[in-house]
Backbone bond lengths (Angstrom), bond angles and torsions (degrees), N, CA, C in turn:
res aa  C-N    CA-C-N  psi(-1)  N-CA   C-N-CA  omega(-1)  CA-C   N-CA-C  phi
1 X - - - 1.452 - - 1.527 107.60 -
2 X 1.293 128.95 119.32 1.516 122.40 150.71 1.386 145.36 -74.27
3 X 1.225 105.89 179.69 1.854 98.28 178.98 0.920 113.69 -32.59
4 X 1.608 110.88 -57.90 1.867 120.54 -163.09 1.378 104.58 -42.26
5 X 1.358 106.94 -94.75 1.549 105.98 156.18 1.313 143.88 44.20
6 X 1.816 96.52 -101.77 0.982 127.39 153.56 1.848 121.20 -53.74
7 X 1.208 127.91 -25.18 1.277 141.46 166.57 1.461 98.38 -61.69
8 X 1.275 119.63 -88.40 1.127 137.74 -166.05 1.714 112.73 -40.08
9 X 1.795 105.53 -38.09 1.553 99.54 -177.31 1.813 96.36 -65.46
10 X 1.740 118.96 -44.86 1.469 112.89 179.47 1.512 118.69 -31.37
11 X 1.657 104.35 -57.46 1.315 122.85 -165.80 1.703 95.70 -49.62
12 X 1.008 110.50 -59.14 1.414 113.56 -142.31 1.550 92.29 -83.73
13 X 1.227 138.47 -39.97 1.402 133.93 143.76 1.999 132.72 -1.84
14 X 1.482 94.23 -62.02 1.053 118.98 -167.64 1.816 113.76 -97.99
15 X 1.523 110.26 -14.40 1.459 129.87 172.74 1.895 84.07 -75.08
16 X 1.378 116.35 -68.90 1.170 113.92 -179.84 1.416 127.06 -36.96
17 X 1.314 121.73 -58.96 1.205 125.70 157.64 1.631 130.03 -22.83
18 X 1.514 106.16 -69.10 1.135 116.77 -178.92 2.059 126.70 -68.64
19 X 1.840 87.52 -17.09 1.335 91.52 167.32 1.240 104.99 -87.38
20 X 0.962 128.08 -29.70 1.870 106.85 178.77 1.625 115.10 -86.11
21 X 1.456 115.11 4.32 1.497 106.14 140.28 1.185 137.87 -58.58
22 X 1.837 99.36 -67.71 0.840 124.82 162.84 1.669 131.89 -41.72
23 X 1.246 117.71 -13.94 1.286 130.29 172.04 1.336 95.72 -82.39
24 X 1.409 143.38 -45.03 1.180 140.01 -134.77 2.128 87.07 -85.91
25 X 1.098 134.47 -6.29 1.513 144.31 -178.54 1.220 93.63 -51.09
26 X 1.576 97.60 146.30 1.744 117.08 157.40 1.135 108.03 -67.04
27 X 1.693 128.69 -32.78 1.549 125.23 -121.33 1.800 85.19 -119.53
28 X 1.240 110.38 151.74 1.130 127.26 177.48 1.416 124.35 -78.13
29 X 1.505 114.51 -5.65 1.632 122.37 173.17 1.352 101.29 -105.03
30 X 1.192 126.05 -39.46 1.824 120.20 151.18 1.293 126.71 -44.54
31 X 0.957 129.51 -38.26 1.545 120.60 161.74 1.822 125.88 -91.19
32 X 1.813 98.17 -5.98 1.361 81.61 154.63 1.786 120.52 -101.79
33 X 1.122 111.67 -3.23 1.570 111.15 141.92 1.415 132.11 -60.02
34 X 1.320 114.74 -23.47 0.816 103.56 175.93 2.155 118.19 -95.37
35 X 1.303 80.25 -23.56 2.057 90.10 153.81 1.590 100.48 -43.90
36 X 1.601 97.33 -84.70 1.167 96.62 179.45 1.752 143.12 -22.04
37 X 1.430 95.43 -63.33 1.772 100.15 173.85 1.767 102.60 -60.36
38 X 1.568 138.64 -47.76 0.801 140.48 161.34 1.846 132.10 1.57
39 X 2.026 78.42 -70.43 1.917 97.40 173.17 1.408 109.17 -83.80
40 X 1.332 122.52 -15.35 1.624 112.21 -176.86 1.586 100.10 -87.38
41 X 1.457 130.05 -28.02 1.098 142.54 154.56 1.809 118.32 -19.76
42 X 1.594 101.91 -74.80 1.358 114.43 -154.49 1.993 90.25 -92.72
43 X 1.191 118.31 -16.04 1.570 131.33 161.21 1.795 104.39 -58.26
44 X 1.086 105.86 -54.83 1.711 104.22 165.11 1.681 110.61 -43.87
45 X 1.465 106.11 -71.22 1.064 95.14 -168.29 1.442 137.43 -84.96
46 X 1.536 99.67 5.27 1.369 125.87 148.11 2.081 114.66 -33.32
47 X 1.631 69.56 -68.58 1.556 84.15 -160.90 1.641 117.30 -65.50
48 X 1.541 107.55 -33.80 1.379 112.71 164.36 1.546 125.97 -51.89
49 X 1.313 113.42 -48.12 1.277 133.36 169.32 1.768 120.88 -39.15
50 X 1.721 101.45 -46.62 1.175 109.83 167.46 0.937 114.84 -94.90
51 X 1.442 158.14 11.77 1.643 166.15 121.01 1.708 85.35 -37.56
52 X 1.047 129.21 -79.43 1.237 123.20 -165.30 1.272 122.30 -55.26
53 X 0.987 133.87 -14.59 1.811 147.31 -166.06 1.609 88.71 -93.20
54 X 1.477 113.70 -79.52 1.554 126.17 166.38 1.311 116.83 -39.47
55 X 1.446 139.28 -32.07 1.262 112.50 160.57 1.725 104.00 -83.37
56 X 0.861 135.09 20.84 1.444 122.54 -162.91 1.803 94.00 -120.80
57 X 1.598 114.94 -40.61 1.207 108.16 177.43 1.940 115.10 -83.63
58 X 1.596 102.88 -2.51 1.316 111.82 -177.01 1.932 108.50 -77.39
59 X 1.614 95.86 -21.00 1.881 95.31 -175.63 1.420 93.11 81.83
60 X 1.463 88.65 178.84 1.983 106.26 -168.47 1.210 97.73 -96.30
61 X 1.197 135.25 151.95 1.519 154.80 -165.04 1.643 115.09 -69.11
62 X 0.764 142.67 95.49 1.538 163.24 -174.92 1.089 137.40 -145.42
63 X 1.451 134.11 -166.43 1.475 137.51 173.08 1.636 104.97 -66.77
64 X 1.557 88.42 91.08 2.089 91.76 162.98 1.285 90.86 102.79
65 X 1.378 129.11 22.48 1.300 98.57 153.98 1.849 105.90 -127.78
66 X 1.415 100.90 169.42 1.819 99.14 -164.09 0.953 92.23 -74.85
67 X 1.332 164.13 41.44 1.226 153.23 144.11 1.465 130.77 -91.08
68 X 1.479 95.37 -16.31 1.509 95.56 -175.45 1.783 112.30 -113.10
């Protein structure tokens, strides 16, 4: 796993976090922030998910492969 990765699981961690504060609002623009952080949330881990598939269908880094 690399930085990115590893970034992205933070990111999407802490999007989570703050939407279930942010859910906890009286106000009706607080909980659509918190929609918001929500989908950019599970969009993180979207994207990590497929980093991992793609390095996995890419093979280990060697002669002929795009990784190296």
């Amino acid at each position: 796993m690399n930085q990115d990765t590893i970034d992205l699981d933070t990111i999407s961690q802490q999007l989570h976090d703050r939407a279930l504060a942010l859910s906890q609002s009286q106000s009706q623009e607080g909980q659509d922030h918190a929609l918001m952080m929500s989908a950019l949330a599970t969009l993180a881990a979207a994207v990590r998910t497929l980093d991992d598939d793609v390095a996995r269908l890419d093979g280990p880094k060697g002669i002929g492969a795009s990784g190296s």
